[in-house]
DRENKE-364706 format. One record per residue: residue number from 1; residue in one letter; y, z, x of N, C-alpha, C in turn. Coordinates in steps of 0.02 Angstrom, whole numbers, padded with zeros to 5 digits. Example, Ala and Ser with C-alpha at 12.3 -4.5 7.8 and 13.67 -1.06 7.14 Angstrom:
2
     n   res   nnorth      nup    neast   canorth     caup   caeast   cnorth      cup    ceast
     1     a   -00284    00390    00660    -00225    00390    00615   -00165    00390    00660
     2     s   -00112    00354    00642    -00053    00357    00684    00002    00394    00645
// end
This chain:
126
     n   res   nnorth      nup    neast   canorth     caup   caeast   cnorth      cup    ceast
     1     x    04976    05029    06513     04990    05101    06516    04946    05137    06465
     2     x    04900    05202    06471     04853    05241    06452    04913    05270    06386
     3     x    04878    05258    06327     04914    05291    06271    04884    05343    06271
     4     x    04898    05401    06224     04872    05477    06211    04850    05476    06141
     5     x    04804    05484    06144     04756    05475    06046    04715    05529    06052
     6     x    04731    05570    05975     04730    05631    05967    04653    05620    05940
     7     x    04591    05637    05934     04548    05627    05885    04518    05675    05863
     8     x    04514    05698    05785     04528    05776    05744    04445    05741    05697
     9     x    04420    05789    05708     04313    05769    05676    04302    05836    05677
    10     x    04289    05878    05628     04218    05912    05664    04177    05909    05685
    11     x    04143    05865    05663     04069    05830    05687    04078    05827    05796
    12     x    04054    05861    05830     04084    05878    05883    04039    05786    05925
    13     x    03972    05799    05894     03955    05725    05937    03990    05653    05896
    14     x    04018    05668    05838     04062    05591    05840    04153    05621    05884
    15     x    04176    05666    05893     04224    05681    05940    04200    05648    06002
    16     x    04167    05654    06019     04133    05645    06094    04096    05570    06100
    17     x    04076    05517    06058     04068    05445    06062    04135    05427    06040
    18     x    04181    05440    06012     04233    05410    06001    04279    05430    06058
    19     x    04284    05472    06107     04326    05504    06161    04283    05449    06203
    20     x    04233    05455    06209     04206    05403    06283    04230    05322    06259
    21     x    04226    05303    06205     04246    05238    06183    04306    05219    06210
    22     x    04355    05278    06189     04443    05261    06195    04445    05274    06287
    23     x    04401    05307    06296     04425    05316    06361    04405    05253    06425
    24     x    04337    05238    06384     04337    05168    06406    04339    05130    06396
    25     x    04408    05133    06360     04456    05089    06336    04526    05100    06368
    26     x    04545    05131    06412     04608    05165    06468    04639    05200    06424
    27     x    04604    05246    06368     04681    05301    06343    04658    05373    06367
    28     x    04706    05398    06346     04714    05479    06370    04665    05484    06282
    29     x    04639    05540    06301     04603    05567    06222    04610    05653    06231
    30     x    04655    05669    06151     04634    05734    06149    04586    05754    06094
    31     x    04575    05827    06076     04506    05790    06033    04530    05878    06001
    32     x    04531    05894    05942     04530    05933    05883    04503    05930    05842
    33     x    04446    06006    05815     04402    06016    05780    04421    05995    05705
    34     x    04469    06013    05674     04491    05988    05616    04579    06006    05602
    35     x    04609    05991    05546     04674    05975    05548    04693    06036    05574
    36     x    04690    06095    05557     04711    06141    05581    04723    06134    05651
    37     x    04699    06139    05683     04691    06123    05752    04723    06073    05792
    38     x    04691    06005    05749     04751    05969    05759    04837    05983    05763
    39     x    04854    05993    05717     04917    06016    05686    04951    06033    05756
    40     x    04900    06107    05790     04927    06149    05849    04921    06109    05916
    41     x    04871    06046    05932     04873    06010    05987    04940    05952    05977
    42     x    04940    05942    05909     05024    05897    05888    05086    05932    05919
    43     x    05091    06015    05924     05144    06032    05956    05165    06031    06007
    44     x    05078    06046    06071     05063    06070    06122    05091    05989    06179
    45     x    05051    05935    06147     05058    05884    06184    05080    05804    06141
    46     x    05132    05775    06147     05136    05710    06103    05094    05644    06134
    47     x    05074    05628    06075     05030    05577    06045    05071    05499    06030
    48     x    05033    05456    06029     05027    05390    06025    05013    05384    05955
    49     x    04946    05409    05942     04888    05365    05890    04857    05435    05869
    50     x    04855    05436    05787     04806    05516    05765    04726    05451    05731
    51     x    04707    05494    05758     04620    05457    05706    04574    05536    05686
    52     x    04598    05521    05616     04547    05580    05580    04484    05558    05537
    53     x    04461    05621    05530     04412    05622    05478    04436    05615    05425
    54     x    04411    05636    05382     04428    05632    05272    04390    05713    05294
    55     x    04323    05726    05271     04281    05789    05266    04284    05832    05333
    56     x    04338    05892    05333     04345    05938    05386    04359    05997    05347
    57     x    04332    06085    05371     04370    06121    05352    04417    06135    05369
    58     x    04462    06186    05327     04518    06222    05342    04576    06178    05339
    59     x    04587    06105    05351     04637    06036    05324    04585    05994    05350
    60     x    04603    05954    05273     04549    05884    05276    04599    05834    05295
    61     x    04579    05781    05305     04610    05721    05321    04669    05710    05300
    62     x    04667    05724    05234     04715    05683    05187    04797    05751    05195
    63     x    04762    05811    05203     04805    05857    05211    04851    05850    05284
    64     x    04786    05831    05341     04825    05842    05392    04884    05778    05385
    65     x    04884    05702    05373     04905    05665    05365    04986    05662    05320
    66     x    04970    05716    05272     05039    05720    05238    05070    05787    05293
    67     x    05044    05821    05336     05061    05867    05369    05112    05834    05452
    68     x    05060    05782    05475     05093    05733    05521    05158    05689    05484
    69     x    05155    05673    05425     05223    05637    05389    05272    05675    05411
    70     x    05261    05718    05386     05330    05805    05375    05368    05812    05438
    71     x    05328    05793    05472     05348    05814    05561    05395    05754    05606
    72     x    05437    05777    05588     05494    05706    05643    05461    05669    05687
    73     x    05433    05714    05734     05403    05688    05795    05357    05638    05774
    74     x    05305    05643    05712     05255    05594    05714    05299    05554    05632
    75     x    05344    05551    05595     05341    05528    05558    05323    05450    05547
    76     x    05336    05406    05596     05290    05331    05592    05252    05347    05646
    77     x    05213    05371    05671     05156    05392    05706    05102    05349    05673
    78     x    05068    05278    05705     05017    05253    05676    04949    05319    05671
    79     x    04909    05314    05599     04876    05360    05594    04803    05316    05565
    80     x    04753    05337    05592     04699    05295    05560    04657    05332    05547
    81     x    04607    05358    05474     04571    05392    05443    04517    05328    05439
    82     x    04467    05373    05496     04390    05362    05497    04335    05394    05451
    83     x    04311    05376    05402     04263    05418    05382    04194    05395    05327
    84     x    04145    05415    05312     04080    05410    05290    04096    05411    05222
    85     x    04169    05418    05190     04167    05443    05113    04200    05358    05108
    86     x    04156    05332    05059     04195    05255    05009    04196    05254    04938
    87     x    04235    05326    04917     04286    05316    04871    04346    05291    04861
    88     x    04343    05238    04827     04428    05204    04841    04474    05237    04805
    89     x    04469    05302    04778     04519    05327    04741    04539    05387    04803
    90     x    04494    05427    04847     04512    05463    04921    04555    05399    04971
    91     x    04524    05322    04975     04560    05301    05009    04646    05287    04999
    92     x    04638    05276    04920     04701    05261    04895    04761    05340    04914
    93     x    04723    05388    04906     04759    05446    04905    04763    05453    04980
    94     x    04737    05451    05030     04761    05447    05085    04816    05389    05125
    95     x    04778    05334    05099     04871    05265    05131    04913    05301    05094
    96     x    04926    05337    05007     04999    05359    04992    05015    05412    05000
    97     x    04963    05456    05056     04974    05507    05084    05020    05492    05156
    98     x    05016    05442    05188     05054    05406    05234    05007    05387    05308
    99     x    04925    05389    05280     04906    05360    05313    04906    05267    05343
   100     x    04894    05240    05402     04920    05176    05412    04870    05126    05417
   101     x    04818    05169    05432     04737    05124    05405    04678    05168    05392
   102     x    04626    05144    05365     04582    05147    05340    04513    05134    05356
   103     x    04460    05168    05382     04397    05114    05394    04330    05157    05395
   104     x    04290    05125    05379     04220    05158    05356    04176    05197    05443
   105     x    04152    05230    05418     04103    05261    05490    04051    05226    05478
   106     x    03988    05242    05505     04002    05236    05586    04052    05137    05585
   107     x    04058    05162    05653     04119    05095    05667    04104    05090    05742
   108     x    04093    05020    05754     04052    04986    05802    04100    05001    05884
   109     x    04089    05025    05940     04128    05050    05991    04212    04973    05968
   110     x    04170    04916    06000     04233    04871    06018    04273    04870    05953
   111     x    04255    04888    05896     04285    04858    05823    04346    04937    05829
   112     x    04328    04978    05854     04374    05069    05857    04429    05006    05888
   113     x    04402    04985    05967     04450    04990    06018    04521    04924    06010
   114     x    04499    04873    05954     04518    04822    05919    04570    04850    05861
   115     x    04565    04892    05819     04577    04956    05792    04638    04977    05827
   116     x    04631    05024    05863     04701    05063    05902    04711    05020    05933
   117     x    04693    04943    05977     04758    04906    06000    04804    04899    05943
   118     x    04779    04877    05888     04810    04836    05837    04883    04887    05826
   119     x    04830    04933    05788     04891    05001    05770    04956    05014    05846
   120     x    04916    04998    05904     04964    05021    05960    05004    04986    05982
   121     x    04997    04909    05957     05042    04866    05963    05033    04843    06039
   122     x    04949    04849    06060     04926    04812    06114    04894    04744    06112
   123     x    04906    04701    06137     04890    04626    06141    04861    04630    06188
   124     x    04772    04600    06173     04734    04582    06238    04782    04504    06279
   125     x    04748    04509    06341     04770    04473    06363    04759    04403    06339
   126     x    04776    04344    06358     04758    04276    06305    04715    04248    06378
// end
């Protein structure tokens, strides 16, 4: 069954290799410019799986992430923060922000789609 994974970038061409990845991968993908935005597609339609950035304006990663906690609907909502920044003191502040993983950009198509099974609690077949 096609999960719904929200994916929040500005960067509009990594929105758009990571939407063709998941999609051919069988999920539904919605796709938001940055948290803000996000936030308003979180009301509009429910989600599976959030995968953000760290560096967005108007809410960064770490903001939208304590913003998805707050919210019943997503409070264990697996959440995975993608991004180009490897400060381990931003990463640390995002897992105790209540993010649920972690992983460096760029990130190889099958290694994403290995990624949200894991978080989705999908088992390839054996």
């Amino acid at each position: 069954m096609a999960k719904t994974i929200l994916v929040v970038d500005d960067s509009a061409a990594i929105r758009e290799l990571f939407a063709a990845t998941l999609i051919d991968g069988g999920h539904q993908v919605i796709e938001a410019v940055d948290g803000c935005d996000a936030l308003d597609k979180l009301e509009a339609q429910p989600i599976n799986l959030l995968i953000t950035d760290l560096h967005m304006p108007n809410l960064d990663g770490i903001g939208l992430v304590r913003a998805v906690r707050a919210h019943p609907r997503y409070r264990f909502a697996p959440v995975l923060v993608l991004t180009s920044d490897q400060c381990r003191a931003k990463e640390a502040d995002g897992l105790a922000a209540g993010a649920t993983a972690w992983a460096a950009k760029p990130i190889h198509p099958q290694r994403l789609l290995m990624a949200v099974d894991t978080l989705l609690g999908v088992h390839a077949p054996a």
